[in-house]
Each structure stands twice: as C-alpha cells, then as structure tokens.
C-alpha positions in Angstrom: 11.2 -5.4 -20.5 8.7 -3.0 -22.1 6.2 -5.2 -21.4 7.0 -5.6 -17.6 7.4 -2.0 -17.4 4.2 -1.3 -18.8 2.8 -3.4 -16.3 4.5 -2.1 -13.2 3.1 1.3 -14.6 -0.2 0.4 -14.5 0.2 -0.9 -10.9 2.2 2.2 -9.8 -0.2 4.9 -11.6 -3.6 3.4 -10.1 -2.6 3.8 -6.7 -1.6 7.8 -7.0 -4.4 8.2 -9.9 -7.3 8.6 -7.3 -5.7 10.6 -5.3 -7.4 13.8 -7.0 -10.5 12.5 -9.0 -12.1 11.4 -5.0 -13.6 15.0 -4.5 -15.6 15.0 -8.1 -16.1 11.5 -7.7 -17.9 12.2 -4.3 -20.0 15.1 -5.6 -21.2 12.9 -9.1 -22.1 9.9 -6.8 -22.8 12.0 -3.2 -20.5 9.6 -1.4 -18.2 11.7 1.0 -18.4 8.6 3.4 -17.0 5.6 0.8 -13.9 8.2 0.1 -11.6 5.6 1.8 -13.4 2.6 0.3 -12.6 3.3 -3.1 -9.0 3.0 -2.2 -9.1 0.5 0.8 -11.1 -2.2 -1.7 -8.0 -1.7 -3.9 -5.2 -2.1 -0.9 -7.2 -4.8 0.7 -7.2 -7.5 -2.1 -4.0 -5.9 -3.3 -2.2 -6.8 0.3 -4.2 -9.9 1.2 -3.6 -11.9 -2.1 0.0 -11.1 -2.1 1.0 -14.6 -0.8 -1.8 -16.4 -2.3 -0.2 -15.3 -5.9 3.2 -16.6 -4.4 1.7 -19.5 -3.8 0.3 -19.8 -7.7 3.4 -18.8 -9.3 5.3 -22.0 -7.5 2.6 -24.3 -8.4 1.4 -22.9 -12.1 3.6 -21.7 -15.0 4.8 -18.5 -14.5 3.3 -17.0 -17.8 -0.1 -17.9 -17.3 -0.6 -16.5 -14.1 1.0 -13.3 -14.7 -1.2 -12.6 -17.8 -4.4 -13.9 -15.5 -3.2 -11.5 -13.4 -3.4 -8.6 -15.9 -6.4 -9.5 -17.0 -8.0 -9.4 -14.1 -6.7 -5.7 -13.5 -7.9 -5.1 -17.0 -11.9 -6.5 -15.6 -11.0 -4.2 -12.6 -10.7 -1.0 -14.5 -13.3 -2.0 -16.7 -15.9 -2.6 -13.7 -14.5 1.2 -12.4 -14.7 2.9 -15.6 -18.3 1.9 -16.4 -19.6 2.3 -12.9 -22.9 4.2 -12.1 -22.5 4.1 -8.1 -20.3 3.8 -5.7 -20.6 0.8 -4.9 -19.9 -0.5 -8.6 -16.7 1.2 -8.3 -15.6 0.0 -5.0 -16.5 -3.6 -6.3 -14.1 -2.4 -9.7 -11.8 -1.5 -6.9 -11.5 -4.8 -5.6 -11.4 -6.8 -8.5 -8.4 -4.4 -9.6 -6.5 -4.9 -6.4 -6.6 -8.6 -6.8 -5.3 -8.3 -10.6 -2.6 -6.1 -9.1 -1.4 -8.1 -6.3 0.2 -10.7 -9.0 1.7 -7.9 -11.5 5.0 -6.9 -9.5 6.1 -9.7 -7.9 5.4 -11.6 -11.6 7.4 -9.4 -13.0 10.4 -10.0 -10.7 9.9 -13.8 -11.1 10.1 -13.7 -15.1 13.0 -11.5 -14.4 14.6 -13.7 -12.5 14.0 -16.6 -15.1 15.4 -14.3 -18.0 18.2 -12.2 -16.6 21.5 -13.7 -15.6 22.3 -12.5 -11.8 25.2 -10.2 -12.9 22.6 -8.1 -14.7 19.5 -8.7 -12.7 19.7 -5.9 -10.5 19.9 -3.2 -13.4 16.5 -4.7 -15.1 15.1 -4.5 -11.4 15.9 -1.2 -10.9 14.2 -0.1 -14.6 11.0 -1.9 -12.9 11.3 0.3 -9.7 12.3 3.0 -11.2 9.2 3.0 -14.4 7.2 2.3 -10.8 8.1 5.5 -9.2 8.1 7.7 -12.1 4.2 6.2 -12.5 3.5 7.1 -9.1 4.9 10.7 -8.8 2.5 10.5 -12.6 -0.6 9.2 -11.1 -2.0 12.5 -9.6 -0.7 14.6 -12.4 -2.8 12.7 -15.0 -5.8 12.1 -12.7 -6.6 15.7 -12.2 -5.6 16.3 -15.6 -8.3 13.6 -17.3 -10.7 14.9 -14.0 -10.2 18.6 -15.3 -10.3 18.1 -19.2 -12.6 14.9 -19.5 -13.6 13.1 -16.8 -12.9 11.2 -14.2 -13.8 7.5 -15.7 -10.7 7.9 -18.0 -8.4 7.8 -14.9 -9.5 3.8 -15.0 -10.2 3.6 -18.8 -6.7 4.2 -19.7 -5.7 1.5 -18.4 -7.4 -0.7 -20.3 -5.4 0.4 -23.6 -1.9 0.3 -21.9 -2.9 -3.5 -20.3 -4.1 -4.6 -24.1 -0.1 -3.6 -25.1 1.5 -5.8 -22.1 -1.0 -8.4 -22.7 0.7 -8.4 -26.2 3.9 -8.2 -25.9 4.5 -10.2 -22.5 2.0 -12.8 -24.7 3.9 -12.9 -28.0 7.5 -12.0 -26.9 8.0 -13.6 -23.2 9.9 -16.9 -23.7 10.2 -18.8 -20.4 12.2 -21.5 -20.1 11.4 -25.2 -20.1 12.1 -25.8 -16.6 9.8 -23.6 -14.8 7.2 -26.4 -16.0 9.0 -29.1 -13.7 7.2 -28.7 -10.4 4.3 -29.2 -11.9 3.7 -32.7 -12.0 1.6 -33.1 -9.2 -1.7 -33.9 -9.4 -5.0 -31.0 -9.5 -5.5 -32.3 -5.9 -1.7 -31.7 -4.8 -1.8 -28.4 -6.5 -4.6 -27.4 -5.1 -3.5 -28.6 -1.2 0.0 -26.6 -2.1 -1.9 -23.2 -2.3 -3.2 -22.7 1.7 -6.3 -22.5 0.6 -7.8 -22.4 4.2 -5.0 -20.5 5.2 -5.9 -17.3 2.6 -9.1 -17.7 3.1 -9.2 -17.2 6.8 -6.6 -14.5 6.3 -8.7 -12.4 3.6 -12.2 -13.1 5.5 -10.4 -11.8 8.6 -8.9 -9.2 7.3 -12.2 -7.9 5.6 -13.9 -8.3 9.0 -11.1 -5.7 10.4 -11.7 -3.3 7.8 -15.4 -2.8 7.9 -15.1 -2.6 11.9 -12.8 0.2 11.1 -14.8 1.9 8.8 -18.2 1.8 10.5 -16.9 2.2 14.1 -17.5 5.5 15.2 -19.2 6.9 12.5 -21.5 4.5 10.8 -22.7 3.0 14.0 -21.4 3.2 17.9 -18.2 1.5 18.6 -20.3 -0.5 21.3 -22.6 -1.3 18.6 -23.1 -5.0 17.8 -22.6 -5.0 14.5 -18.8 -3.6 15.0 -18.7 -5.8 18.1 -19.8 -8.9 15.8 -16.9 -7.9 13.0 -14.3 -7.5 15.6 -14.8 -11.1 17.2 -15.3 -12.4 13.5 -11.6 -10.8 12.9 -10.2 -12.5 16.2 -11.5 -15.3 15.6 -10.4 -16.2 11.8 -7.1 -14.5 12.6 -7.2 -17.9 15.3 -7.4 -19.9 12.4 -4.8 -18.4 10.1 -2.2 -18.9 13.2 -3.0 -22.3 13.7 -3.1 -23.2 9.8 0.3 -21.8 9.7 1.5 -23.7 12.8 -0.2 -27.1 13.0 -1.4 -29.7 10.3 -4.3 -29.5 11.2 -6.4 -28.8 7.8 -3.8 -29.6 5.7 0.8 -29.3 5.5 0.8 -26.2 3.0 1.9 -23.6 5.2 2.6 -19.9 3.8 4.7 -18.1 6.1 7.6 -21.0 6.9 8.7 -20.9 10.2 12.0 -19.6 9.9 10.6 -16.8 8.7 8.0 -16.7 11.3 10.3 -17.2 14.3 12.8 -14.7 13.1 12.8 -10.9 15.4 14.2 -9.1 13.2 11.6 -9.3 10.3 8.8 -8.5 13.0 10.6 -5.4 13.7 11.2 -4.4 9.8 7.5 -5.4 9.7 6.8 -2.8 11.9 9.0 0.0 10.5 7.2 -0.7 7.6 3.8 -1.1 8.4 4.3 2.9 10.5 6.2 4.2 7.2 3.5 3.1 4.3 0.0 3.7 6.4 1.4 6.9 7.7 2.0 8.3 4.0 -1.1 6.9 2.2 -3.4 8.8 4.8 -1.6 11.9 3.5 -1.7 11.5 0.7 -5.5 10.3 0.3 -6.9 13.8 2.4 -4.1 16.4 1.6 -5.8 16.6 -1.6 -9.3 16.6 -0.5 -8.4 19.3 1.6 -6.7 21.4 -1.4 -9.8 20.7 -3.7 -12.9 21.4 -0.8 -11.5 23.9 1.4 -8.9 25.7 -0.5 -10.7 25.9 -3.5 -7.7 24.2 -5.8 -8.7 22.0 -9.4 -7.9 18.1 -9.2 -4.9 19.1 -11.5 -3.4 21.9 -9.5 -4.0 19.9 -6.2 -1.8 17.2 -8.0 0.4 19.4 -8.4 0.8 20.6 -4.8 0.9 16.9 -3.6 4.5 16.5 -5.7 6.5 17.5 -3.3 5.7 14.4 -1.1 6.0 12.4 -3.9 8.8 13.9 -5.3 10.7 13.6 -2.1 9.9 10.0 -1.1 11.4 9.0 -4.8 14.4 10.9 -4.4 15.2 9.9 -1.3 14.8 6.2 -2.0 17.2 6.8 -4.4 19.5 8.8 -2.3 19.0 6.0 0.7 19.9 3.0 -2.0 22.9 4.5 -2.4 24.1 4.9 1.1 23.2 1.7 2.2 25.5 0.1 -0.8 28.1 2.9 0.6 28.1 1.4 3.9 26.6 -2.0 3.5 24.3 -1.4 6.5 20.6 -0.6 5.8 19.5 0.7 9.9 21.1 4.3 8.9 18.3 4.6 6.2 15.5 3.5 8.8 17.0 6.1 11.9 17.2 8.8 9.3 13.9 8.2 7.8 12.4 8.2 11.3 13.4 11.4 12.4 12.7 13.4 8.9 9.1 11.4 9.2 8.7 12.3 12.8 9.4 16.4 11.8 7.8 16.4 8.6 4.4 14.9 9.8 4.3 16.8 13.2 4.9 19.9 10.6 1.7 19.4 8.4 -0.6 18.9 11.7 0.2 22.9 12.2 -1.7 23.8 8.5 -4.6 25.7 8.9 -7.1 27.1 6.2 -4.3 30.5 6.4 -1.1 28.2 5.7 0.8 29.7 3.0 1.7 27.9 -0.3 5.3 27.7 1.1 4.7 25.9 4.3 2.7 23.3 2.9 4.7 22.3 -0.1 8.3 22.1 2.4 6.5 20.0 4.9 5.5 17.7 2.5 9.1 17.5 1.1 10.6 17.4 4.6 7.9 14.2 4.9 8.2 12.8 2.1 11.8 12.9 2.4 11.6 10.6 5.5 9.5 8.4 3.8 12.1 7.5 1.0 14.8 7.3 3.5 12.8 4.5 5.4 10.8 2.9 2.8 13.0 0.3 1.4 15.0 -0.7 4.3 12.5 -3.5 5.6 12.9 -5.4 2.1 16.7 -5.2 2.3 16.6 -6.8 6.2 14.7 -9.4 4.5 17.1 -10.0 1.8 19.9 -10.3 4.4 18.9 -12.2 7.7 16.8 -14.5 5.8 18.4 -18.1 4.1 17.9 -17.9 0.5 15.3 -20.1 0.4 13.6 -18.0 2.7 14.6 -14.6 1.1 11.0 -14.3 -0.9 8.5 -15.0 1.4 10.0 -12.4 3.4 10.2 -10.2 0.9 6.5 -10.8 0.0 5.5 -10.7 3.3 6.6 -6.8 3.9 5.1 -6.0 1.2 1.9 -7.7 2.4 1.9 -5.6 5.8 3.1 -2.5 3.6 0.0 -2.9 1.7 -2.3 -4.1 4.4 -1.6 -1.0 6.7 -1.9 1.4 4.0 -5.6 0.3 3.9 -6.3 -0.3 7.8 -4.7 3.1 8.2 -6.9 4.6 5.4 -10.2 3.2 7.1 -8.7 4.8 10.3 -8.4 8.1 9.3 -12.1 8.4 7.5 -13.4 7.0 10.6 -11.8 9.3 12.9 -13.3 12.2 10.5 -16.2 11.4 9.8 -16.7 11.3 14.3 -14.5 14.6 14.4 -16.5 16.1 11.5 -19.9 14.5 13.2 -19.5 15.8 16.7 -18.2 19.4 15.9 -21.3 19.6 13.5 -23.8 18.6 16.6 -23.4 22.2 17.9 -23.8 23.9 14.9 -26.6 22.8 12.9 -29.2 19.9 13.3 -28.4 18.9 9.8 -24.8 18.9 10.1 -25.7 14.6 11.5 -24.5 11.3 9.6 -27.0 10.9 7.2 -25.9 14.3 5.5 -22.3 13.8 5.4 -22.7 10.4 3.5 -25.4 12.0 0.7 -22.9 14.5 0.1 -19.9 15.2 -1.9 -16.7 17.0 -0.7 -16.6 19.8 -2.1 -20.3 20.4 -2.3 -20.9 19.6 1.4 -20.6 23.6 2.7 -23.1 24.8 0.5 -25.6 22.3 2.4 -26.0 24.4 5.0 -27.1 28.1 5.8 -25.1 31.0 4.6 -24.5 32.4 8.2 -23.3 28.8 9.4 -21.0 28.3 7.0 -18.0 29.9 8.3 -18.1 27.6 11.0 -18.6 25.1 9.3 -15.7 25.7 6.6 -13.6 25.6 9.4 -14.7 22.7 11.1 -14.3 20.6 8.0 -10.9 21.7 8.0 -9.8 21.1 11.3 -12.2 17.4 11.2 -9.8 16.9 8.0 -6.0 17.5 9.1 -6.7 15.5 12.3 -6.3 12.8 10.1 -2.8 13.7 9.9 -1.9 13.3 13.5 -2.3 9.4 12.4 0.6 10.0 10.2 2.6 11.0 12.6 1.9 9.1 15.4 3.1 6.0 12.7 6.2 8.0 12.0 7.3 8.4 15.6 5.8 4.4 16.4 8.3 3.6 13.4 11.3 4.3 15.5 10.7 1.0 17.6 11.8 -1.2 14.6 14.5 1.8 13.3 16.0 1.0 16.9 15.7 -2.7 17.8 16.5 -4.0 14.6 19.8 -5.7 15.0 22.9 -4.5 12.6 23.3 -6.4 10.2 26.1 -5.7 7.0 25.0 -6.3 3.6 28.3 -6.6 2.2 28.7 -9.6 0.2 25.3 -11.0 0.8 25.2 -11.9 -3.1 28.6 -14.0 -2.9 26.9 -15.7 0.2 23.8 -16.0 -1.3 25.6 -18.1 -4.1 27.6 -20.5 -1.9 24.2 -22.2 0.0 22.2 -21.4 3.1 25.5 -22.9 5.4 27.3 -19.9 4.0 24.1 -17.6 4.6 23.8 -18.8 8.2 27.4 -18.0 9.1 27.5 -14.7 8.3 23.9 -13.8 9.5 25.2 -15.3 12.8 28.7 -13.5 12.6 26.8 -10.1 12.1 24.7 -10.6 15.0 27.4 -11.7 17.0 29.4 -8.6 16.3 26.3 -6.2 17.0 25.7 -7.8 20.6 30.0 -8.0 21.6 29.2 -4.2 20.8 26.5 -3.7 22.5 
C-alpha cells in the first residue's frame, strides 16, 4: 500500500505542482503563450490513454503494465526537468501524462486483486485520500522549490519518489496466478483486443481539437485555414471513433460497450462532470498567474492563497461521501454542488487589482466548496446504473471526460486571453500585438512597455486574465443540466446486488427508476 500510495502521489502532486512555477517558467523560457500547453500536453495524454490502459490491463499482466506505466512518468519528468525550451517541456509534458493515465486506475486493479471486498473500500479511500492530500501539496511545494531552488526540481522530485514505488511495487507486489489466464491468446489477438484504430482516431482527433483551440483566435484568425483544416480533421476522426465503436468494420474490439453507450444517465453524469472539472482547472491554472504578475505575490505565497480552493473541494468531497452513504442517493451532492459552484464562480469574476485578501480567499472556498460537493457524484452514478460488468468502463470513462475537459477548457481560457489581452492592447501601444505577448513572460510582460502606458496596461492584463473565469462559471451553471436530469437512483445495497449477478443488478436499477418516474 506504500507503494501505491507513493504512486497516486506522484499523479496527484504533478497536476497542482505547476500551478505556481508557470510565471518563472514563462519569464526563463519567454513563453506567456504555451502557459496552457504545459498543462494541456499533460491532460491530453493523461485523458485520452485512459481506456487504452484499460484495455492493456485486461489483455497484459497487471504488474507489468503498471510499472511500464511508472516508468514512463519517470522519462516524463526526466524529459521536463532537463528541458532547455518550451517545447522540450511540453513534449516532457506529454510523455508524463501518458505514464500517468495507467498509475490510478492500476492501482485500483492490484487492489482489487489483493484486498478482500469487505476491506477494499478502506485501502481505496487511503489511495484517494494520499491523492488529495498530494494535491492540496502540489502548489505548496512548487512555489516552495520555485522560490528556494528552482523550478526543474518541481519535476525532478519525482524521479526519486517513482525509483521507491518502482521498488517496492517490484519486489513486494505479489499478484496472483490467475490474472495470467486471459492471456493465452495469441500477439495477434492481443493486439486486435486493444482498439487500436479506435484510440488512435480518438487521440489524433482529440489533438486536432486542442490545437484548434489553442491557436483560434489568437495564434491565427478563427476563419483561418489552418484552424479550419484542424477543426474538420477533429470532425472527421471523431467519425471514425463512432463508427469503430459501433460497426465491425476495422475490427470487433470495441471500447465503450454499448450498454454503456446507450445508457442516459451516464451522458448526463458525463456532463456534470465534464462542467465541474474544466470549470476548476481554469481557476486554478490563472488565479495564480494573476497573484504572481499583477499582485506582485512569490510562487510560494500565491500557493498559499490558492488553498482555500483546494482546501474546500477536499473537504467537501469528504463531507459529500458521507451524505450520500447517509441517504443512499448521490443527486443531493450534484444539486448542492451546483449551486455553491454557480455563487462561488460568479463571486471571483467581481475581483479586481483592489480586491482585498478576504474576498478572494472566501470565494475560492465558497467555489471550491461546490466543487467537492459535485465532484464525485458522476463516478458513483456509474457504480450504480451500470451491470457489474459494465461498472469500470464507466467509471473510466468519467474520468476520461473529467480529464479531457480539464484540458479543452484550459486551451479555452488562454485563447480567449490572449484575444482579450490582444485587442485591448491594439489601442494602447503598437507593440502591445501577438508577437510580443508570446516572446514574453508573465510577470515581465509590463515592463515591456513605456512607463506612462503601463498603468493601462497593468490593468488591462488584469481584466484580459479574470475573464477567463467567466468560463468557470458558465461550466458551473451548464453543470445543473445533468444535477437535474439525472434520474434518482438509491445506492443502498448496491454491493449486496453487485454480488448476486447482473439479473439482481438489473432489477433494482429498473425498480429505482421505476420509483423516480411513478413520482414524478
């Protein structure tokens, strides 16, 4: 379990590490534009490799992936700590996300095959927990080693703490004999079991989307033909993931199952989630941008006035668990977590360069707070409409569109500055265009500029930078679509049912819904 928790750690920490090293990473490299790349390249293999790795863990022992999986985080970090550009580190980036995509849900899985069911759920919640406490970490220790050292050691000390899990999951993980048993297909049936068209389309798709989003509007012209050419790429190869996934066409493996597919009320957790998770990564990616260029805050003081959102989404998911075992139904958690989402995000689009210390840290509780409450839900509605059988890919799946819209949103929100910061500039300097804003850092981007103009532009940076919060809560208030048309469903005795076969499982999803629409 040390092992597995080191792991999770490393997972949980690298997405919250950045968070405060961007804005001396920007000025070493003069890279205010790739900002959002260095955490999109992450989120993007992260989320689009998450049922690929599925895949591998059904069709290849257990043990071997997972420590592949590592090491390939381990490369990742290595690539980052050791890079001389930007682009070097978005490349680390990506190489990272793909190591990661396979560390969580491994973990579960060797849990699962250790851990007798009575006790499985107190290991899991170790896991989520050592998670949490990694994230609420992450921009701590990143403006800490950004302060005291430098920024590289955000990524080099992971390379230390993945040796250790290497070790011990290496030496000390005994799986047993029977995980080996649905492996005696041949290389060719192993490799037809994976979707290999199917995650490729997918990831080629979904890269097409994200550099669309990144370059439209600021980069080039929407109407220009590269975005044009991206976006009809994206279209297209999204075409071709649907009809992998229904038709035989290039081959049976299929890697969302139908039942899964065809069922409403995952689509609308799907959206809850995807609203909930992009709305809170674009705050917390330029909330402390904002602290370190335009308020003047170090990266470790601006970690510390991010906690409060981070602070308040853990506690509240912890607060949420419990009601939802209280009352066995999990839509309380989404409805509440709407509205507190709604308020706090519509809160934090009122800062201004004057906003008091106050103000800023209770709307990002009040957020943050909304963000627990709702977060988990989606993965419980999974757990609960779904057959057994069923109950992982649907898991994995949420966590796939959790991922994914945490880096479309991401690409979003730089886009939609970099315009806003673009077009307020036009008026006020002739060097205030494109070309200047991606040769610059963050914080060193005022001083580019005449002393008399600088006002202006000090506030125009800051206004260009909270508008990317209005995407936050535009999410939060889109989220109460799934909060309200996901059907009731009761949780109560889902693990009994669980236990007695997809017959048993069926009844009682039916009997739920049943009840909900008699009371409707």
């Amino acid at each position: 379990m040390i092992g597995l928790c080191l792991a999770v750690v490393l997972t949980g920490m690298d997405q919250t590490i950045l968070a405060t090293a961007t804005t001396v990473i920007s000025d070493e490299f003069g890279a205010l534009a790739d900002i959002s790349w260095w955490s999109n390249a992450y989120l993007l293999t992260l989320s689009s490799f998450q049922l690929f790795y599925g895949k591998l863990y059904t069709v290849f022992p257990i043990k071997v992936v997972y420590l592949l999986a590592i090491g390939l985080f381990e490369i990742g970090s290595l690539v980052c700590t050791t890079a001389p550009n930007s682009i070097a580190l978005i490349v680390g980036r990506a190489i990272a996300g793909l190591g990661a995509a396979g560390i969580f849900s491994g973990g579960v899985l060797i849990t699962t095959k250790l851990i007798p069911l009575s006790k499985r759920a107190g290991y899991l919640g170790i896991m989520s927990g050592a998670f949490g406490l990694a994230a609420i970490i992450g921009p701590f220790l990143g403006g800490a080693l950004t302060d005291r050292a430098t920024w590289r050691w955000c990524f080099g000390i992971n390379l230390p703490i993945g040796a250790v899990t290497i070790a011990l999951c290496g030496l000390l993980v005994k799986l047993p004999s029977m995980e080996t048993t649905n492996q005696s297909t041949t290389k060719l049936g192993r490799l037809a079991a994976l979707d290999i068209p199917g995650t490729v389309s997918l990831v080629a798709s979904l890269i097409s989307l994200l550099i669309a989003l990144q370059w439209g509007g600021s980069t080039y012209p929407w109407d220009d033909g590269r975005i044009i050419a991206l976006l009809v790429v994206f279209g297209v190869l999204a075409i071709v993931f649907i009809a992998t996934q229904a038709t035989s066409v290039l081959g049976k493996a299929s890697t969302i199952p139908q039942a899964v597919a065809k069922n409403r009320d995952i689509w609308f957790a799907a959206s809850y989630a995807i609203c909930i998770t992009g709305g809170v990564y674009v705050a917390i990616l330029y909330l402390p941008v904002w602290f370190q260029a335009l308020r003047g805050n170090s990266a470790l003081s601006s970690g510390i006035l991010l906690t409060p959102l981070i602070s308040g989404y853990v506690v509240s998911s912890v607060i949420a668990g419990g009601l939802t075992s209280a009352i066995g139904y999990y839509n309380p958690g989404m409805i509440i977590g709407s509205i507190l989402a709604v308020t706090g995000s519509a809160l934090l689009t009122t800062l201004d360069l004057n906003s008091g210390t106050g103000r800023i840290v209770g709307y990002q509780l009040l957020y943050g707070f909304g963000v627990g409450f709702g977060f988990g839900q989606p993965s419980y509605i999974a757990q609960t409409v779904l057959a057994p059988d069923d109950v992982p890919i649907g898991v994995t799946l949420i966590t796939l569109l959790q991922n994914l819209s945490a880096s479309i949103f991401v690409a979003v929100a730089q886009s939609i500055f970099q315009g806003e910061l673009r077009r307020r500039l036009s008026s006020t300097s002739p060097d205030g265009n494109l070309p200047t804003i991606s040769g610059s850092g963050a914080s060193d981007f005022i001083s580019l500029f005449p002393s008399s103009a600088q006002p202006m532009v000090r506030e125009s940076y800051s206004k260009s930078l909270l508008l990317t919060l209005y995407i936050s809560l535009t999410l939060s208030a889109a989220s109460s679509i799934g909060a309200i048309f996901t059907r009731w469903g009761s949780m109560r005795g889902s693990i009994e049912n669980n236990n007695k076969g997809p017959e048993k499982h069926q009844a009682r999803r039916e009997n739920n819904v049943s009840k909900t629409e008699s009371g409707s």
